[in-house]
C-alpha atoms as one frame of an Amber mdcrd trajectory, in Angstrom:
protein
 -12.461   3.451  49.848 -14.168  -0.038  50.534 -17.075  -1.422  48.736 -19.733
  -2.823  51.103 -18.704  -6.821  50.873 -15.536  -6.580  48.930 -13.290  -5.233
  50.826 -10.278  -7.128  49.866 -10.121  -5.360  46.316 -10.520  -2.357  47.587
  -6.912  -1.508  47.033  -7.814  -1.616  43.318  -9.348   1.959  43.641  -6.535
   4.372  43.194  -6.355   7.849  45.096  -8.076  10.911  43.272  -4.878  12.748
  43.329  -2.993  10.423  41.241   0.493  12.397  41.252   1.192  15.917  42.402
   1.355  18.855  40.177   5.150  19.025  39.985   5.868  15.469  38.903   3.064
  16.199  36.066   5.308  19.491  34.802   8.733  17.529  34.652   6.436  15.469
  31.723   5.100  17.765  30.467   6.834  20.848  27.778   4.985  24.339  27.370
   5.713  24.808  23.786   5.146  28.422  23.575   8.500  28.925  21.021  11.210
  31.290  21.582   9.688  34.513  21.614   7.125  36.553  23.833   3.991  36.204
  23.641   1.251  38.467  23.087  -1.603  39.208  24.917  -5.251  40.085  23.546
  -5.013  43.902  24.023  -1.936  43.729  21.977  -2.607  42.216  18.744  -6.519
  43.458  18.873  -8.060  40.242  18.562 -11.038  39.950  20.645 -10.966  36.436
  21.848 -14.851  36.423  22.980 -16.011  36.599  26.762 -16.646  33.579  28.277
 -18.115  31.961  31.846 -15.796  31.507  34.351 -14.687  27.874  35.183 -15.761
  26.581  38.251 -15.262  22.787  37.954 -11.919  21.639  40.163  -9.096  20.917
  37.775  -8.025  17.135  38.471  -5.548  17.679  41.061  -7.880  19.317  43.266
 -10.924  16.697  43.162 -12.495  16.661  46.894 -12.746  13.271  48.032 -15.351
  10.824  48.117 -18.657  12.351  48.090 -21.331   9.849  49.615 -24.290  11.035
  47.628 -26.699   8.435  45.798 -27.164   8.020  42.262 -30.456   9.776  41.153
 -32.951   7.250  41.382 -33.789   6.127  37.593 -37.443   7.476  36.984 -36.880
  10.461  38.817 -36.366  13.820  37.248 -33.731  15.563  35.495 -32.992  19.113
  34.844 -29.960  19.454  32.027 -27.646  22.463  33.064 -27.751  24.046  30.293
 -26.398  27.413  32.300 -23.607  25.241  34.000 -20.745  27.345  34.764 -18.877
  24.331  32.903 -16.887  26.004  30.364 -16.127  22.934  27.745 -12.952  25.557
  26.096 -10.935  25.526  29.594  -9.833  22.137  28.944  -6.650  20.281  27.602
  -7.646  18.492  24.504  -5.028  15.677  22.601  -5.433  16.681  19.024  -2.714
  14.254  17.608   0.263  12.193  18.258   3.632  14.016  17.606   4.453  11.091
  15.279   1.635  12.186  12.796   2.175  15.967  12.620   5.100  16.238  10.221
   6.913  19.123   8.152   3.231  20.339   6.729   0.780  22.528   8.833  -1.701
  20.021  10.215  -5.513  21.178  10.054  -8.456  20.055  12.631 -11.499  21.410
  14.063 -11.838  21.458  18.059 -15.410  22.463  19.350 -16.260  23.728  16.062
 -12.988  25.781  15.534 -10.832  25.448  12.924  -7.673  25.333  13.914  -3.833
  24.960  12.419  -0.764  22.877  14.400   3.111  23.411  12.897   6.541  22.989
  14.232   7.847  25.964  14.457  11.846  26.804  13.827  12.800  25.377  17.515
  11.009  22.699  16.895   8.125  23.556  18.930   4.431  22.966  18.643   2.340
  26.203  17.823  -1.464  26.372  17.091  -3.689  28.631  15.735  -7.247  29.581
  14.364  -7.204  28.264  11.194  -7.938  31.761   9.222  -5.165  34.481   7.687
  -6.769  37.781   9.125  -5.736  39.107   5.160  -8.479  37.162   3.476  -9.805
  34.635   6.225  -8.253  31.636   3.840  -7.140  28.854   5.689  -3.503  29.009
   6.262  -3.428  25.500   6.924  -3.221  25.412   2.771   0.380  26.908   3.508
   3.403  25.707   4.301   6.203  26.375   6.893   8.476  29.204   6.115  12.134
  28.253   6.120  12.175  30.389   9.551   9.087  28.374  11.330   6.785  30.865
  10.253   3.531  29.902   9.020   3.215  30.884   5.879  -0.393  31.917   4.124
  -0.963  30.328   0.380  -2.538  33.320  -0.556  -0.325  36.291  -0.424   2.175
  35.117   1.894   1.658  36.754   5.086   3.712  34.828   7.738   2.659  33.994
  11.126   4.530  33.583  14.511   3.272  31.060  17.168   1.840  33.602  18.975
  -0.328  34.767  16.221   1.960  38.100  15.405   2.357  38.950  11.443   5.973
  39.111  10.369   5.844  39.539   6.944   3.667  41.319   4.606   5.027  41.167
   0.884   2.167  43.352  -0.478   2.919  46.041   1.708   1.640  46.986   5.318
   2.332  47.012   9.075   2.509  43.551   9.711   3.322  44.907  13.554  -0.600
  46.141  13.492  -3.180  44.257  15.567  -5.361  43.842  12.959  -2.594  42.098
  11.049  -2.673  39.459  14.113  -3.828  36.046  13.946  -5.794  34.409  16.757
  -2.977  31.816  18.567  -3.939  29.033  21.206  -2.428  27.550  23.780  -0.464
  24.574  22.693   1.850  22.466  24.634   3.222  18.541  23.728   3.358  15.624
  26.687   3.440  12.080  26.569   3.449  12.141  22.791   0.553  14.003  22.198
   0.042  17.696  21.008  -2.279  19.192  23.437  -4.438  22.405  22.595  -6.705
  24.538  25.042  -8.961  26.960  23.164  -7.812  29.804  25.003  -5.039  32.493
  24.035  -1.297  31.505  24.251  -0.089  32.284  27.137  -3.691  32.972  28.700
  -3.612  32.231  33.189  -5.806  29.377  32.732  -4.052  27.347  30.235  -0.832
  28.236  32.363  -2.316  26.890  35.319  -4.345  23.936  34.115  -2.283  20.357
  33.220  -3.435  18.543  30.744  -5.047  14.531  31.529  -2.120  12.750  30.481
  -1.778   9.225  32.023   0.629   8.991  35.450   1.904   5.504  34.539   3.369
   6.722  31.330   5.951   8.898  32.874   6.870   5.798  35.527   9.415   3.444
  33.841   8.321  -0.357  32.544   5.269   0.726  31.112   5.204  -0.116  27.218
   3.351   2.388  25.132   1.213   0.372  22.686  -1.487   0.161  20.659  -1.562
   4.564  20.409  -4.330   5.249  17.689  -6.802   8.078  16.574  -9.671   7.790
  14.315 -12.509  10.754  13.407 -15.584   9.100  14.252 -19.105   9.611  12.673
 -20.844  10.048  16.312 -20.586  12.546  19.320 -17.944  12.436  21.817 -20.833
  11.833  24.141 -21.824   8.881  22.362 -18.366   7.745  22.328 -17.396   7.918
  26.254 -20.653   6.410  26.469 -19.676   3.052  24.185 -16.745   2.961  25.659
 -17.510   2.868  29.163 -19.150  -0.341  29.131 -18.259  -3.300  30.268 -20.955
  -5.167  29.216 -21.344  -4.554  25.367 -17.442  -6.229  25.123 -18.181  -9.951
  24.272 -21.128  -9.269  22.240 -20.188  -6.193  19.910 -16.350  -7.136  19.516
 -16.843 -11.006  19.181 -14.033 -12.641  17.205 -11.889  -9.345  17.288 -10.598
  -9.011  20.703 -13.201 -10.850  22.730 -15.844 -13.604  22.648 -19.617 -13.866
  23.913 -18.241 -16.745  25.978 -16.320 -15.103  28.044 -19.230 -12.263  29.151
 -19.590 -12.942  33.058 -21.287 -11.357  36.098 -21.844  -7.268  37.071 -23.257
  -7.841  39.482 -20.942  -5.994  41.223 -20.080  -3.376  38.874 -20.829  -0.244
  40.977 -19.800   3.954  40.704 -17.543   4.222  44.089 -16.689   7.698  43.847
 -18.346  10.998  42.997 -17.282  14.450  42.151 -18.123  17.647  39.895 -14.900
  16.673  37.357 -16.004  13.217  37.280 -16.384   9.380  38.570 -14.816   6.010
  39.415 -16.530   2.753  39.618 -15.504  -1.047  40.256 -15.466  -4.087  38.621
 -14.035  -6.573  41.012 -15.157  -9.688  39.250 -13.901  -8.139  36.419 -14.057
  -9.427  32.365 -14.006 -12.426  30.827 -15.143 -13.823  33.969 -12.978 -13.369
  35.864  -9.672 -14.403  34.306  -7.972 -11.049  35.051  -8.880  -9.965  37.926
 -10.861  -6.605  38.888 -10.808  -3.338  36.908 -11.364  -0.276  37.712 -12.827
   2.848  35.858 -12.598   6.588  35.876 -14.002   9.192  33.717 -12.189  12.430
  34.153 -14.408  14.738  32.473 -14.600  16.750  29.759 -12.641  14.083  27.918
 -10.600  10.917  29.497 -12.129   7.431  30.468  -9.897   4.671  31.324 -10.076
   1.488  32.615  -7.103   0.033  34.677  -6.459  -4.168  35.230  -3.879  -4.594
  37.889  -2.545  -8.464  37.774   0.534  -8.248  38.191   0.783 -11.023  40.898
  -1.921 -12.812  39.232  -1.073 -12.834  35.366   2.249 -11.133  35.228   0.930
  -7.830  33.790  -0.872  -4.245  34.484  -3.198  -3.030  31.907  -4.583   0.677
  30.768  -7.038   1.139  28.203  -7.557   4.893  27.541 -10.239   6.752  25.420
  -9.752  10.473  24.898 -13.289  12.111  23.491 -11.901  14.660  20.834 -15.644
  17.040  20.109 -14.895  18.243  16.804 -18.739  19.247  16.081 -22.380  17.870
  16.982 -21.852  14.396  15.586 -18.334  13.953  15.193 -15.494  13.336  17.341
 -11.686  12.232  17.185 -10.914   8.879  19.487  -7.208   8.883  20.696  -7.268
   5.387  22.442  -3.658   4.481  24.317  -3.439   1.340  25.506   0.019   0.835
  27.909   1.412  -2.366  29.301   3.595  -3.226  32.401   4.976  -6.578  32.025
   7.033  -8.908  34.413   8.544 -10.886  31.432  10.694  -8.545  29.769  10.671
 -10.472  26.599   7.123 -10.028  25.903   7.592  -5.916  25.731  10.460  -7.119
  23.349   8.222  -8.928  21.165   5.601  -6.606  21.128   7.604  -3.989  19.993
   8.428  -5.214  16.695   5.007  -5.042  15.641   4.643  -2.109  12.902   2.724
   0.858  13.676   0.518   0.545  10.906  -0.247  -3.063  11.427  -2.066  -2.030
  15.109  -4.082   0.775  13.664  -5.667  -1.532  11.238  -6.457  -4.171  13.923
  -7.844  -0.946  16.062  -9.764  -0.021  12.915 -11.644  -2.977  12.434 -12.416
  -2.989  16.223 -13.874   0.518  15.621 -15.662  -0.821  13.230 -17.536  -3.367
  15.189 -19.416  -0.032  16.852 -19.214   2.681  13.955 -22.528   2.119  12.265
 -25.117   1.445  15.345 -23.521   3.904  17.407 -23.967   6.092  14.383 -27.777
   5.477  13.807 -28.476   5.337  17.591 -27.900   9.343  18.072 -31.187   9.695
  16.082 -33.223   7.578  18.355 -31.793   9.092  21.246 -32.935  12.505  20.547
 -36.255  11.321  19.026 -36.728   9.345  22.521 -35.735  12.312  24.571 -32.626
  11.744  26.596 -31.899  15.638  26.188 -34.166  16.336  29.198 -35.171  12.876
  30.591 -33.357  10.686  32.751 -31.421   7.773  31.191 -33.956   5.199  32.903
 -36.627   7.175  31.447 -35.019   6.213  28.078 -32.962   3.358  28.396 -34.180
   0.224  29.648 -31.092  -0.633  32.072 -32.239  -3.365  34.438 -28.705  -4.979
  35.376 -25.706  -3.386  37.443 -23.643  -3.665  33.649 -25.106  -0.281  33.150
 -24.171   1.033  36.433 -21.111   3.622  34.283 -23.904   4.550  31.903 -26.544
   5.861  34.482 -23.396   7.627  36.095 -22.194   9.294  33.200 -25.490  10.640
  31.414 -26.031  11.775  34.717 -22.800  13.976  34.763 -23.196  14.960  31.636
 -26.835  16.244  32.187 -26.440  17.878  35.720 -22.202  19.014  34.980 -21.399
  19.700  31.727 -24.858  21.020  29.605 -25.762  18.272  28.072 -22.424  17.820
  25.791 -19.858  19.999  24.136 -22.676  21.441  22.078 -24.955  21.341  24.193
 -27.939  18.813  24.893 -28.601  15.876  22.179 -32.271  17.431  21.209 -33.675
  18.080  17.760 -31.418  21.604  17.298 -28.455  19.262  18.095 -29.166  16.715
  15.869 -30.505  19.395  12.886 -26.363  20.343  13.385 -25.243  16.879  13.584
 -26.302  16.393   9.739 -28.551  13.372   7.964 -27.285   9.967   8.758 -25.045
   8.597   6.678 -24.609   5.304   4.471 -22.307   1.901   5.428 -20.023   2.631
   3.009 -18.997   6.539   4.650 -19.154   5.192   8.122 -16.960   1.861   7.363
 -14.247   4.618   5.600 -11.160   3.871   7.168  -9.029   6.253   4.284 -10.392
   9.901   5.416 -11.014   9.303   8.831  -7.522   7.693   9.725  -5.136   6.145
   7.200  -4.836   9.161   4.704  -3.577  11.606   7.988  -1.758   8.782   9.726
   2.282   9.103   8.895   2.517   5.319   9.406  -0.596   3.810   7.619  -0.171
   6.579   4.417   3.773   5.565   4.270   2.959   1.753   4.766  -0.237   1.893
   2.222   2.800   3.750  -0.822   4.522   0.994   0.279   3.156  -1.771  -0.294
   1.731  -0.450  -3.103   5.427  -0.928  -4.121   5.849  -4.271  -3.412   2.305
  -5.442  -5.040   3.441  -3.746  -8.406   7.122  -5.452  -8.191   5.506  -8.811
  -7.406   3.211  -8.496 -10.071   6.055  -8.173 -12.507   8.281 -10.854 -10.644
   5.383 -13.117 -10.579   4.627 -12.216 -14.404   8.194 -13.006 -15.351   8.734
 -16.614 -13.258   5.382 -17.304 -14.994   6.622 -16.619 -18.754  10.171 -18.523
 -17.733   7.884 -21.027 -16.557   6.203 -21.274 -19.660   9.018 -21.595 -21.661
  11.519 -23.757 -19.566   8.712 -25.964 -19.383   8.510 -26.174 -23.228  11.696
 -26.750 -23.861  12.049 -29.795 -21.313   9.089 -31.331 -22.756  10.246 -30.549
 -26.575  13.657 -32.320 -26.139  12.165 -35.137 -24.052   9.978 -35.838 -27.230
  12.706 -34.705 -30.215  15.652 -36.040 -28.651  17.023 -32.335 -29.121  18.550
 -32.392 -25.587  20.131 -35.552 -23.493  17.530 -36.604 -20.879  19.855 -34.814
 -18.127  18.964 -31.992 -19.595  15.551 -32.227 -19.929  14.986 -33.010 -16.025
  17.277 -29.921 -15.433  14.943 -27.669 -17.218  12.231 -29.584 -15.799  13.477
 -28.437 -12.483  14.352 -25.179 -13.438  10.762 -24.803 -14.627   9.490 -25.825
 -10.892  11.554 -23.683  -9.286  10.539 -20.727 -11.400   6.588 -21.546 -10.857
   6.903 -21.839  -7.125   8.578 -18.691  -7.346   5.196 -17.302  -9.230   3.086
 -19.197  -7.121   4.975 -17.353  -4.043   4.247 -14.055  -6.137   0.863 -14.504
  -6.729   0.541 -15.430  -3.285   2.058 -11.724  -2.181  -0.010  -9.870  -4.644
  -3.076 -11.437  -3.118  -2.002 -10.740   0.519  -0.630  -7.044  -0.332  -4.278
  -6.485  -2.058  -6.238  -7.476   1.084  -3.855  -5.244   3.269  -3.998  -2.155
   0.840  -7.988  -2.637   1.322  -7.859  -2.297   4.691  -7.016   0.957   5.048
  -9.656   2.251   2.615 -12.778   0.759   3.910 -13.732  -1.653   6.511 -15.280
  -5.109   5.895 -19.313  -6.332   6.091 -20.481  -8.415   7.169 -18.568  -7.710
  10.744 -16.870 -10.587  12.282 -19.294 -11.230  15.094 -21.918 -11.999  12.284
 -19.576 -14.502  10.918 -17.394 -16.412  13.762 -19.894 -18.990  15.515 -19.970
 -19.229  19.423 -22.798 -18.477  22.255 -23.337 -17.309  25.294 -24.443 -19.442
  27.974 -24.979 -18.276  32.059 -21.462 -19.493  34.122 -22.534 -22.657  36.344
């Protein structure tokens, strides 16, 4: 596909069918445990009727379809009967890393819903609700056999949502005594859930969107993070798709309002029911890395792709994954791979604690979390449920060219959202907005169900309360070293040797306190971190302007 005067970066724009289905399947593990599972009619669940999917799964996205945008003031009907079924989708729920011995709760489209590793070692999900006494039975635990096992009266739970155990008496081999299971499968690192039975056709059939490059070789998996978000997964893909906001909303985190150049060439190149791609040849920070290239591969991927290889030495992915856990909330799963000539760089890189790049992603999070989170409110107030974004928006520049294209989809594909369109019923749902402090949390809506930032945050814990006591000690030895110099200096107790020995001994021990103090301080900032975010935000705080390139 060539872009109408920039034909040599056409190359940029990658093929819709970026690998075929059986490369996809050797990375990818159906995780569907060890026994058979069972259908609907068997344990007696009724799973709900739905609409039938029509949307084209990724593999099967038609080519380039040369229709126009829709022009900005002109009309727009939201499809709010679309035959876009939001539950026939892959979702990431969480990185394998972060799901550990202990049933691991979440809520997908407004389901609770309960992930374990089962006795194989195999991810298993289901609804989040013991058929006994509809308790949650993520407050259980895993049975010493895989089972899940309920807190209340112990009923035990296969993957497949069959009962194994009653103690209390029963037919735990009755359908009633069945708990609702969903399709669950791992790849790439991620636990993957489609809100359809296990072992339901369409969940068999579908792949989920993992990321082709990851299952190539020299591609370095960094900066993988999650974070529950205060805003719609709408809202989200939105921020996240554009370019333009970069330089001025993450100033002095991982950009600068210097480097914001031309868009004017930012433009959507392809078209298609499951999505769009666009291109940036100029590309950010004017320039300096050459184009990028986006796609948003609905209902829940948008990445953008830097190829400089011959230019800088390195490829670049950044990839959001929209989580909808209910009207106003969402889980981000951002992966951000590398492909590096230098090998040593990869090296380097590598070292870098887990924990230490979630709180840097944190505070980048931050730089959006509490306009994004007020904006909703305008948005419905202003209409954008049933008017067209230029009816709302004020979007005079190309920059916005991703924006337009996505509302769009979202309003004529996919009814408006995940729950439907942002009006005043949606944002009734969504809840009253919330205060600086909630939406700057960084302890409930990452670090606290992180396995690297909870272990790191005990840990240093640790280390502040043993330099505390170090630095406490040195300081008293200080104290009295120091005394003693000085007193047989003046008395003549001890030979003057002895008094610039202590006198030594006493510096050594209060740069050794200093050094403590110094820890305690720097362990204290860190252990902040992952509670709450800071305010003002750095862009408030680090000077520099923007001025037009010459």
């Amino acid at each position: 596909m060539k872009l109408q005067g920039h034909a040599s970066v056409s190359a940029v724009v990658w093929p819709l069918s970026t690998r075929p289905r059986a490369a996809v399947a050797q990375g990818s593990r159906s995780l569907r445990g060890p026994w058979a599972p069972r259908g609907p009619e068997e344990c007696g669940r009724h799973m709900g009727r739905t609409r039938r999917v029509t949307v084209a799964t990724t593999a099967d996205i038609p080519q380039v379809v040369e229709r126009p945008p829709p022009a900005l003031d002109s009309p727009v009907e939201v499809s709010r009967a679309s035959s876009f079924d939001w539950k026939d989708h892959w979702y990431p729920i969480a990185f394998t890393k972060d799901i550990g011995s202990a049933p691991y709760p979440f809520t997908l489209l407004e389901e609770p819903i309960v992930l374990w590793r089962d006795g194989a070692g195999e991810y298993q999900c289901l609804a989040d609700s013991c058929p006994h006494r509809l308790v949650p039975l993520s407050e259980g635990r895993v049975a010493p056999d895989g089972t899940l096992q309920c807190a209340y009266h112990g009923w035990q739970f296969r993957g497949d949502g069959a009962c194994t155990l009653i103690p209390q008496g029963g037919h735990p081999a009755s359908p009633r005594a069945c708990a609702r299971s969903y399709a669950c499968r791992a790849a790439q690192g991620l636990v993957w859930v489609m809100l359809r039975p296990a072992g339901d056709a369409r969940a068999a059939a579908a792949l989920p969107p993992t990321l082709p490059e990851l299952d190539e070789g020299g591609w370095l998996a960094f900066g993988d993070m999650w974070r529950d978000l205060p805003y719609d997964a709408v809202t989200l893909i939105e921020n996240v798709i554009d370019a333009g906001h970069v330089p001025f909303t993450h100033h002095a985190t991982v950009s600068k309002r210097t480097s914001s150049g031309s868009f004017a060439d930012l433009a959507v190149t392809e078209r298609s029911e499951a999505g769009f791609r666009g291109l940036w040849p100029s590309g950010p920070r004017r320039g300096a890395l050459g184009p990028q290239a986006t796609e948003w591969r609905g209902p829940n991927l948008m990445r953008h792709t830097i190829e400089a290889q011959e230019t800088r030495g390195f490829s670049n992915i950044t990839a959001v994954y929209a989580v909808p856990i209910a009207p106003g909330r969402c889980r981000a799963i951002v992966r951000q791979p590398f492909k590096f000539k230098n090998r040593v760089i990869p090296a380097v890189m590598g070292l870098v604690p887990r924990f230490a790049t979630h709180l840097d992603a944190l505070k980048i999070l931050d730089d959006d979390v509490v306009f994004l989170h007020l904006q909703e409110e305008k948005v419905v107030k202003a209409g954008l449920a049933t008017k067209p974004p230029g009816q709302v928006y004020h979007m005079p520049g190309a920059s916005d060219a991703l924006v337009t294209a996505f509302r769009t989809w979202i309003q004529k594909m996919a009814g408006g959202g995940p729950f439907g369109a942002q009006d005043e019923g949606w944002l009734a749902r969504a809840g009253p907005r919330l205060g600086q402090t909630q939406l700057l949390d960084h302890w409930e809506s990452h670090c606290s169900r992180c396995e690297s930032c909870r272990t790191a945050e005990q840990r240093l814990k640790v280390v502040r309360g043993v330099a505390a006591a170090l630095g406490a000690l040195c300081g008293l030895a200080t104290l009295v070293v120091g005394g003693l110099a000085c007193v047989g200096a003046i008395d003549g107790i001890v030979s003057t040797f002895s008094s610039t020995s202590l006198a030594a001994v006493a510096g050594v021990t209060g740069m050794f306190c200093a050094a403590m103090g110094l820890l305690v301080a720097w362990t204290t900032n860190v252990l902040g971190r992952f509670h709450l975010g800071r305010h003002p935000l750095p862009r408030n705080l680090v000077p520099g302007e923007w001025q037009a390139a010459v």
